[in-house]
Backbone bond lengths (Angstrom), bond angles and torsions (degrees), N, CA, C in turn:
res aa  C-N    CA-C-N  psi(-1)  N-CA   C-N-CA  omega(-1)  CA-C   N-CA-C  phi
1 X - - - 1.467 - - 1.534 108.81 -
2 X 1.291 106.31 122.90 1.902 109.98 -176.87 1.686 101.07 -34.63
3 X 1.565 114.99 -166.80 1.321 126.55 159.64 1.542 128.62 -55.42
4 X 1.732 91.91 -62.17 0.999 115.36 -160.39 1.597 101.58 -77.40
5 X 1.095 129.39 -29.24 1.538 122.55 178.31 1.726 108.46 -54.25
6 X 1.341 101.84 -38.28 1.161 114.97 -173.79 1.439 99.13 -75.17
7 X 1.167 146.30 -26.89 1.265 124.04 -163.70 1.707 104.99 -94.34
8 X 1.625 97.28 -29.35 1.799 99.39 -179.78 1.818 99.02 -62.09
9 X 1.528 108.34 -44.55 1.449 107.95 -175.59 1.764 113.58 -43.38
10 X 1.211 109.17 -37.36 1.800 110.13 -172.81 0.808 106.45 -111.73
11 X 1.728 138.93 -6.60 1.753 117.88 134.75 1.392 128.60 -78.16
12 X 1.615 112.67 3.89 1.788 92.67 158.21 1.631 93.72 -111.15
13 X 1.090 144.02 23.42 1.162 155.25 -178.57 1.772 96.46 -96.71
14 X 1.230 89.94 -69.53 1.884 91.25 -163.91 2.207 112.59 -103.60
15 X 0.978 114.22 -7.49 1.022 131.37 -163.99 1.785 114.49 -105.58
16 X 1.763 102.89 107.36 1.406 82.03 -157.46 2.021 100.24 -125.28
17 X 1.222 150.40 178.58 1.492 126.73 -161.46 1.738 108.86 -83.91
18 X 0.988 106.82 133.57 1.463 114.75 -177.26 1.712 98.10 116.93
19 X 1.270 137.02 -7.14 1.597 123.15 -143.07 1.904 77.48 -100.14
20 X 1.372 107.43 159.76 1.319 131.78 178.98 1.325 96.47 -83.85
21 X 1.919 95.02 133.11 1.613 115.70 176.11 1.414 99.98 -137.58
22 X 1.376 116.95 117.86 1.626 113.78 -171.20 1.774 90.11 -104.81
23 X 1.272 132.21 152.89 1.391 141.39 170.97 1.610 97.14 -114.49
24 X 1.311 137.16 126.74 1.516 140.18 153.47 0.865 124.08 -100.72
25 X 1.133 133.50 127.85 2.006 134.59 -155.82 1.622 105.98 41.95
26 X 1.308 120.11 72.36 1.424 120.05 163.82 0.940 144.41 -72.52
27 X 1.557 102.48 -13.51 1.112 115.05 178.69 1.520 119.01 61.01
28 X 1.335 115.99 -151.36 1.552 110.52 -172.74 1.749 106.31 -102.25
29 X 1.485 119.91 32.51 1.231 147.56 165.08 1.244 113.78 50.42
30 X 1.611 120.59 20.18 1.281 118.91 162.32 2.063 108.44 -123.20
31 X 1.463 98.92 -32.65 1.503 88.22 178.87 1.342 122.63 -81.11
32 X 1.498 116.08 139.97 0.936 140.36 -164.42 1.398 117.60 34.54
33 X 1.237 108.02 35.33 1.665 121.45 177.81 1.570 112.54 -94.37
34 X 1.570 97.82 112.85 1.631 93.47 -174.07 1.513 111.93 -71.37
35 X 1.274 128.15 -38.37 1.320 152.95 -175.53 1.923 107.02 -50.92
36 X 1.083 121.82 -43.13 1.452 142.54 135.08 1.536 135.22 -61.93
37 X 1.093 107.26 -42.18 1.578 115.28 150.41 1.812 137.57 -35.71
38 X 1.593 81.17 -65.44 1.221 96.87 -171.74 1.568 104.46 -102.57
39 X 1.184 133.26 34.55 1.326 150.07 176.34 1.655 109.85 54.69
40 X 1.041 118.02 5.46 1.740 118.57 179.25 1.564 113.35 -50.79
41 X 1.108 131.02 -32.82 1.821 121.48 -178.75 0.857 113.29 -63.58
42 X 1.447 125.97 113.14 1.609 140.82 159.10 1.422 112.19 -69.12
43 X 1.589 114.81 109.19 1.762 91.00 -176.19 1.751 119.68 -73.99
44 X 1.196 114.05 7.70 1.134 122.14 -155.77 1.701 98.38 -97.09
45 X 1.631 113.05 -24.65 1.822 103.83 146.71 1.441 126.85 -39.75
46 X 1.094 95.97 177.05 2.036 109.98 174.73 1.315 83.11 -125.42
47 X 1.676 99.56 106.56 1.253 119.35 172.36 1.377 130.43 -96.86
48 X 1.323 153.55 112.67 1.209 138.82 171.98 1.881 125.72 -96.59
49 X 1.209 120.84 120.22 1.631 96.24 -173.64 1.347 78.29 -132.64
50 X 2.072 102.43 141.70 0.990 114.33 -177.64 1.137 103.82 -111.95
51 X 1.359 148.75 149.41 1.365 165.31 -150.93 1.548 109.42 -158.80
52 X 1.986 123.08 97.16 1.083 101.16 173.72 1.907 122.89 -95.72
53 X 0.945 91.21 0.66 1.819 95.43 164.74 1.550 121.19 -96.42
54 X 1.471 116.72 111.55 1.204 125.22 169.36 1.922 142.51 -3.41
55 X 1.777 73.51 -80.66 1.772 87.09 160.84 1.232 115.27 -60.36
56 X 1.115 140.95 -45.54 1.709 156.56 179.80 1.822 100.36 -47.21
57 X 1.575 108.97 -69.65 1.270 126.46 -169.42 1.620 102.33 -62.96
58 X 1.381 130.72 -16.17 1.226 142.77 -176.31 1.985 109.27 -74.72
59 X 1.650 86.53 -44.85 1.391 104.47 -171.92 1.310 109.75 -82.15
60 X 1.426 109.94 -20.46 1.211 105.37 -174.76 2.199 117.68 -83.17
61 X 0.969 81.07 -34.12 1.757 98.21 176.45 1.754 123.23 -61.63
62 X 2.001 74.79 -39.16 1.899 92.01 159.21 1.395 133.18 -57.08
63 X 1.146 107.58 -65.57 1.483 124.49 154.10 1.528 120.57 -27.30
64 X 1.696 98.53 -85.04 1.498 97.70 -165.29 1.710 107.17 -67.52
65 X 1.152 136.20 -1.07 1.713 151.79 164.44 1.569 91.49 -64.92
66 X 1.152 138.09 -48.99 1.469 122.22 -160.98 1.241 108.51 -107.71
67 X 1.573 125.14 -28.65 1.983 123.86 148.78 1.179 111.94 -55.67
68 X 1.098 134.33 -47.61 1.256 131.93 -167.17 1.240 117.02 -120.69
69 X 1.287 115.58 68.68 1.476 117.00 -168.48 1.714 124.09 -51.23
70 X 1.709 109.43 -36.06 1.181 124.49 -156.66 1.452 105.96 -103.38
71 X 1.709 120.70 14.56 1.028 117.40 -164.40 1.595 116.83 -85.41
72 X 1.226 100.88 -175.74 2.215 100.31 179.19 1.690 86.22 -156.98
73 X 1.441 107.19 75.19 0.952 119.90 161.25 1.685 123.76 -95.54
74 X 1.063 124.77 154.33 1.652 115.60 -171.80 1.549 108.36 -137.17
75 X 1.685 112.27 96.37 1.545 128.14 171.96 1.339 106.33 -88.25
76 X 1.331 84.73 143.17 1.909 131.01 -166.87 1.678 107.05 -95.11
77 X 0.712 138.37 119.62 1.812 136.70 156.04 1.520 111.03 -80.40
78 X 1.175 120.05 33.80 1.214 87.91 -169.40 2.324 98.45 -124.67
79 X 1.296 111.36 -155.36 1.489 118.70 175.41 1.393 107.81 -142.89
80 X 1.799 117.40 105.89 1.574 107.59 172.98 1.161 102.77 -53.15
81 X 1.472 101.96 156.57 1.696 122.55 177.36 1.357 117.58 -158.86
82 X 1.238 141.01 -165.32 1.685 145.34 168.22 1.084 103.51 -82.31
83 X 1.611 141.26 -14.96 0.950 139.63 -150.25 1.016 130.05 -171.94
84 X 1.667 127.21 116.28 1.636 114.44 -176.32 2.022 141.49 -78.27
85 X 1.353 101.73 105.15 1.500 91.09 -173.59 1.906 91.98 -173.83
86 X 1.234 93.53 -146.26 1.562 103.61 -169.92 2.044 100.04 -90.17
87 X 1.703 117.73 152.56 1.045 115.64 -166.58 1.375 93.43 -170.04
88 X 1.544 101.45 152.94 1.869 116.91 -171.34 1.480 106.42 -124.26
89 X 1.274 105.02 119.29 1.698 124.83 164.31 1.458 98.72 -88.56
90 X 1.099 84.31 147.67 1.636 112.48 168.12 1.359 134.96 -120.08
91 X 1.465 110.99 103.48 1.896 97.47 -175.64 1.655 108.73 -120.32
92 X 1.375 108.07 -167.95 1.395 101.40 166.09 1.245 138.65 -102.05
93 X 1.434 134.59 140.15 1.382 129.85 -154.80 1.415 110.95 -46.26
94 X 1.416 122.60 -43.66 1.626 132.27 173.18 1.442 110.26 -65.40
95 X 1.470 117.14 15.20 1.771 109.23 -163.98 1.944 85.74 -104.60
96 X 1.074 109.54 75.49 1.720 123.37 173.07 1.665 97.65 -39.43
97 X 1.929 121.02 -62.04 1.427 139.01 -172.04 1.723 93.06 -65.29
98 X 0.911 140.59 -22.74 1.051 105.50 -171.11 1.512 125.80 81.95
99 X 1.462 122.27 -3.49 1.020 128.57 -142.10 1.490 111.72 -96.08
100 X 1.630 106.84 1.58 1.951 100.20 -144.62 1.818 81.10 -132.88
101 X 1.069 120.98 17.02 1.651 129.06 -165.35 1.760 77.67 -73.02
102 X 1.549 101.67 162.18 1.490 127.12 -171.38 1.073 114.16 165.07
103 X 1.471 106.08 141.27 1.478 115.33 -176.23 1.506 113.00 -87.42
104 X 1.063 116.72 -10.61 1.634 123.31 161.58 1.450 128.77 -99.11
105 X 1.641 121.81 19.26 1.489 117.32 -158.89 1.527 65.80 -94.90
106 X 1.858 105.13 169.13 1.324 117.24 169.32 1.692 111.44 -110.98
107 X 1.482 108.10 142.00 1.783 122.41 -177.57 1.488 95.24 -71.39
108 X 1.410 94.95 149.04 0.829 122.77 166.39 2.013 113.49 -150.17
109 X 1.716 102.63 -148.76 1.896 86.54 178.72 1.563 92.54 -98.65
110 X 1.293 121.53 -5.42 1.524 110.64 170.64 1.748 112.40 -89.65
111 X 1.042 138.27 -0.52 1.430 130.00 158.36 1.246 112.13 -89.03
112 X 1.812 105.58 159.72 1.292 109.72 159.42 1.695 81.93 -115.20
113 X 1.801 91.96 -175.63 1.624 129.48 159.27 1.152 117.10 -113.76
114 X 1.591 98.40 131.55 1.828 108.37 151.97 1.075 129.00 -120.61
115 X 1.424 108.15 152.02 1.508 108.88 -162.26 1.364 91.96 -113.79
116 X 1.931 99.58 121.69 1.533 99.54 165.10 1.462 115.02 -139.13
117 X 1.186 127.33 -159.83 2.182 127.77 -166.08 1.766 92.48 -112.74
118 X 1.431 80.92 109.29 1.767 88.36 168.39 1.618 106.43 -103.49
119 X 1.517 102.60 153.58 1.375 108.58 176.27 1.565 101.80 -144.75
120 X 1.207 107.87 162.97 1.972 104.49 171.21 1.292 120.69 -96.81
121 X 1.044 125.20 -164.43 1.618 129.18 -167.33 1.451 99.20 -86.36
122 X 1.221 132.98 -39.31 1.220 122.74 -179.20 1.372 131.40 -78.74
123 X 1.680 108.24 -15.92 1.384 120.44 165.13 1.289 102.52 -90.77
124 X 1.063 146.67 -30.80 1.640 125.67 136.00 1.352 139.72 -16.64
125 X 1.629 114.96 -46.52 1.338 127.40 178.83 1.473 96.98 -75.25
126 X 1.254 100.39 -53.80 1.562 90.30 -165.70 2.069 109.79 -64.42
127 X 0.835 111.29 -21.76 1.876 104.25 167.18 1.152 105.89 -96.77
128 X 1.569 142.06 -2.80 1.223 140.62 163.51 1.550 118.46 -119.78
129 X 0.608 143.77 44.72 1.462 162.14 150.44 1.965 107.58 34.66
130 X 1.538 88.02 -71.19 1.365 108.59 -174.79 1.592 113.83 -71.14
131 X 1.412 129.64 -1.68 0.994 137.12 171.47 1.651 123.63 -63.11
132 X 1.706 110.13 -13.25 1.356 121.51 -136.59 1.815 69.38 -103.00
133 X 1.067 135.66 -5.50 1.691 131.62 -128.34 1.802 91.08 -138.12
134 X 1.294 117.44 8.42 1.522 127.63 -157.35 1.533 103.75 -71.25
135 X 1.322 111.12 148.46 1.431 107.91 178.36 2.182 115.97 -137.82
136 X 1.215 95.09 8.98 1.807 132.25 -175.17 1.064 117.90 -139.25
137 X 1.798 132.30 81.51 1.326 125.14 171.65 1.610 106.64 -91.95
138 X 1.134 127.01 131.58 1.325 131.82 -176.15 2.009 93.49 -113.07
139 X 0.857 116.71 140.11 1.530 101.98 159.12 2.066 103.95 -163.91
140 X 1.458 95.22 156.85 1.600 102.67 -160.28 1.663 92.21 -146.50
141 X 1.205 145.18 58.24 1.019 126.33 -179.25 1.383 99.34 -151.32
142 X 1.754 96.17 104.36 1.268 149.85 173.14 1.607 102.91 1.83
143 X 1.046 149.58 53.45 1.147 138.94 -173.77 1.371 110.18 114.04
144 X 1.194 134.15 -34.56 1.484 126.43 -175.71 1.867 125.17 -88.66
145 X 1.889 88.19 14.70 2.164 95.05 -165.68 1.418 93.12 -57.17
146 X 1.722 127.95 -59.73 1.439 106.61 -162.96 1.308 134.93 -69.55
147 X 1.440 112.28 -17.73 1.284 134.79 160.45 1.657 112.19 -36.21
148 X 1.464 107.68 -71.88 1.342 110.82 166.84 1.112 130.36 -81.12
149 X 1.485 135.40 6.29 1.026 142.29 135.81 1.909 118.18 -37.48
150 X 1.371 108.76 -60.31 0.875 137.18 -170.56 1.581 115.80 -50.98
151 X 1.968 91.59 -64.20 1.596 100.50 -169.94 2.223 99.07 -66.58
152 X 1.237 102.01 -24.19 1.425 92.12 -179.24 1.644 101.92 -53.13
153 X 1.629 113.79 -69.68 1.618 126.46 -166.50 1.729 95.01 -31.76
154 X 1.574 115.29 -71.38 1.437 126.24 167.52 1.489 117.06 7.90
155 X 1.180 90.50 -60.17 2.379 99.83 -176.08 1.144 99.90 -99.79
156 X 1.510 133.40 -6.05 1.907 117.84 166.62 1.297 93.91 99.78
157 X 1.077 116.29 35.23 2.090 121.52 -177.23 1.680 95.46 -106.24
158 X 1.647 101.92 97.68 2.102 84.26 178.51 1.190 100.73 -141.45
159 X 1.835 102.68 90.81 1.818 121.46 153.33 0.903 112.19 5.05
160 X 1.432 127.52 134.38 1.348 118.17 156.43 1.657 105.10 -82.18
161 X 0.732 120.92 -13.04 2.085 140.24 179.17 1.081 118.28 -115.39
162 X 1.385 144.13 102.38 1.514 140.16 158.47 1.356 113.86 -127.03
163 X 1.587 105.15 120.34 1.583 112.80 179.59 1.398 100.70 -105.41
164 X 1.078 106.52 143.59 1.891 94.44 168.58 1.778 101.72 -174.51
165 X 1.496 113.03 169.04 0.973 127.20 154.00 0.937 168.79 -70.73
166 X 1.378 110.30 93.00 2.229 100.00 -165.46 1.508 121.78 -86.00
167 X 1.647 103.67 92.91 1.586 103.60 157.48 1.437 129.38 -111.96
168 X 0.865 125.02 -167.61 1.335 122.01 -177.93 2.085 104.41 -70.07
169 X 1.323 101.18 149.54 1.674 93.23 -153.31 1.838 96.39 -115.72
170 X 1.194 103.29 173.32 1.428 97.53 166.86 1.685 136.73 -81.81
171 X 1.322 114.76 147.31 1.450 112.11 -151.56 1.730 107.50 -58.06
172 X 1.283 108.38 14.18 1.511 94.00 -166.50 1.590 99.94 -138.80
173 X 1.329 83.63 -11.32 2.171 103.42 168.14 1.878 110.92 -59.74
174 X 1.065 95.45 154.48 1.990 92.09 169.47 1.607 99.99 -72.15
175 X 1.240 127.44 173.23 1.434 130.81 167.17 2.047 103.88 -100.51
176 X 1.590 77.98 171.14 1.963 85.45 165.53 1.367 128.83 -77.67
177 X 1.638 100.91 -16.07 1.550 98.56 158.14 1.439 122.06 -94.78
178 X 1.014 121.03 17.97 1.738 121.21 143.75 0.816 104.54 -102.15
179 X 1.349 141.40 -12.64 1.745 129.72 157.63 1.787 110.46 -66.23
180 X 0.907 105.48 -18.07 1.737 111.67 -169.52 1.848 103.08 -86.97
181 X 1.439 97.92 -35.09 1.585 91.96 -170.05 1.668 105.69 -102.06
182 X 1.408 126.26 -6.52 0.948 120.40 151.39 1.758 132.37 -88.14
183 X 1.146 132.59 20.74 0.948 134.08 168.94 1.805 107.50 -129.98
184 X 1.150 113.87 -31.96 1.563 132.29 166.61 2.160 94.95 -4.10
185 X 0.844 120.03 -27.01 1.428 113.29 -169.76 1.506 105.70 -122.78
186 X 1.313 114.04 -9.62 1.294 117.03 168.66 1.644 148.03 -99.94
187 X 1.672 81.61 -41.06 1.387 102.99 166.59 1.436 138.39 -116.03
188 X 1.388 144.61 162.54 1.171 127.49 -179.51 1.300 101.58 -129.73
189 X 1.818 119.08 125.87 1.091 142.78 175.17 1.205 128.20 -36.80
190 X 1.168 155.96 63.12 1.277 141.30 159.50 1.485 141.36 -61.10
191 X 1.602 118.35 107.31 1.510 116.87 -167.56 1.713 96.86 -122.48
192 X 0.875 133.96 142.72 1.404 120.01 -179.13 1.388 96.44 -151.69
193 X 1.589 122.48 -149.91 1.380 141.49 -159.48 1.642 90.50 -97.35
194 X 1.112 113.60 167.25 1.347 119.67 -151.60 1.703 96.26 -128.07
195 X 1.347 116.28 137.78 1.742 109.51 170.44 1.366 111.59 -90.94
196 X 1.224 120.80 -45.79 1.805 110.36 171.46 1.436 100.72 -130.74
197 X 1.744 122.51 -175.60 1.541 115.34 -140.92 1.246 76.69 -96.22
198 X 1.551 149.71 -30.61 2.004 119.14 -152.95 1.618 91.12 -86.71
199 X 1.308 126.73 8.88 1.824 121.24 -178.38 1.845 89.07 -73.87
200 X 1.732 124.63 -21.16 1.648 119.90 -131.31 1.534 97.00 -45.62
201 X 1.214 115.69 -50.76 2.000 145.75 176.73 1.485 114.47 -48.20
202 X 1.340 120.00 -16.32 1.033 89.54 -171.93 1.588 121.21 -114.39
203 X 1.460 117.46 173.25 1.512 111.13 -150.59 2.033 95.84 -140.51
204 X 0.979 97.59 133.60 1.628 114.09 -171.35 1.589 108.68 -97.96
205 X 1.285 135.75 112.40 1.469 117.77 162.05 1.229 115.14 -115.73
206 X 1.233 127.94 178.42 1.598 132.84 -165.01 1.065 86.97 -165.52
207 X 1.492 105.68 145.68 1.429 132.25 -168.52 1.649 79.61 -93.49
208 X 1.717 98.49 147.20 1.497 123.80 -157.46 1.730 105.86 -67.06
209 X 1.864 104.17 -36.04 1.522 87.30 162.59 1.329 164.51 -133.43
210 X 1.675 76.06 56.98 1.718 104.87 171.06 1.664 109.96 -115.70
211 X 1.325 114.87 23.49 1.358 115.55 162.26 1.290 128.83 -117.76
């Protein structure tokens, strides 16, 4: 069964209206967003999508404001990180979406920088309260998924849903094999067949007992 069958299967399986759905790097919540794609957002969750680039986070409010007219969703400006303060993504000058920004890509004369407000998962909880209570981790940010994978496990926060991306991470990020040995008793891996090619990366877990 592809990924994604599997993931609609254990959000109408485990996922019920009101339950916490956090989005990480959402981007402008339609590109290359499977979760939007493949029609899975219930607006009737407590949704959070964080967007740390401006124009992006602009587009994104646009969008999901005219899909989801009736929603009470609550967007973030900001970029998880190790650390709270000011911080530079890096994408490529041809990256129009915005989509490929990272704090680990390397400059060159074809990148620019942006400067945006990073904060961590725990200064999150503490201005978001209900975040600590999450049951939908979505996350897309280019290098930093196990990182925040991680700092969530860290405070005893464990999704019953986490989709995310494994690429190569930043040198100061946790890796996916400390994502592997810290959940090793919790979660069970899901990698399967893929529905279109930017899904190739990504990796599904489920808490051990809802599978």
């Amino acid at each position: 069964m592809r990924i994604m069958l599997k993931l609609k299967y254990y959000i109408d399986k485990l996922m019920k209206d009101n339950d916490i759905f956090i989005s990480i790097g959402a981007n402008d919540g339609m590109f290359v967003d499977e979760i939007f794609q493949f029609k899975l957002l219930n607006d009737k969750w407590k949704c959070f999508f964080i967007e740390p680039v401006r124009k992006t986070f602009d587009k994104l409010i646009e969008n999901y404001t005219k899909h989801y007219p009736n929603n009470d969703f609550t967007y973030i400006n900001k970029a998880i990180n190790t650390y709270c303060g000011s911080g530079i993504l890096v994408t490529l000058k041809r990256d129009d979406s915005y989509g490929m920004c990272s704090f680990s890509r390397p400059e060159d004369d074809n990148t620019v920088r942006i400067q945006v407000d990073c904060i961590t998962i725990k200064k999150l909880i503490e201005d978001y309260e209900s975040i600590n209570n999450i049951d939908f981790l979505k996350i897309d940010a280019e290098g930093m998924d196990s990182e925040i994978i991680i700092q969530f496990l860290d405070l005893n926060i464990f999704p019953k849903i986490i989709l995310f991306e494994h690429i190569g991470q930043n040198g100061k990020a946790r890796s996916y094999s400390e994502v592997l040995e810290k959940i090793k008793n919790t979660y069970t891996v899901i990698k399967d067949s893929i529905d279109i090619d930017y899904e190739k990366y990504n990796i599904l877990l489920i808490k051990n007992q809802y599978v």
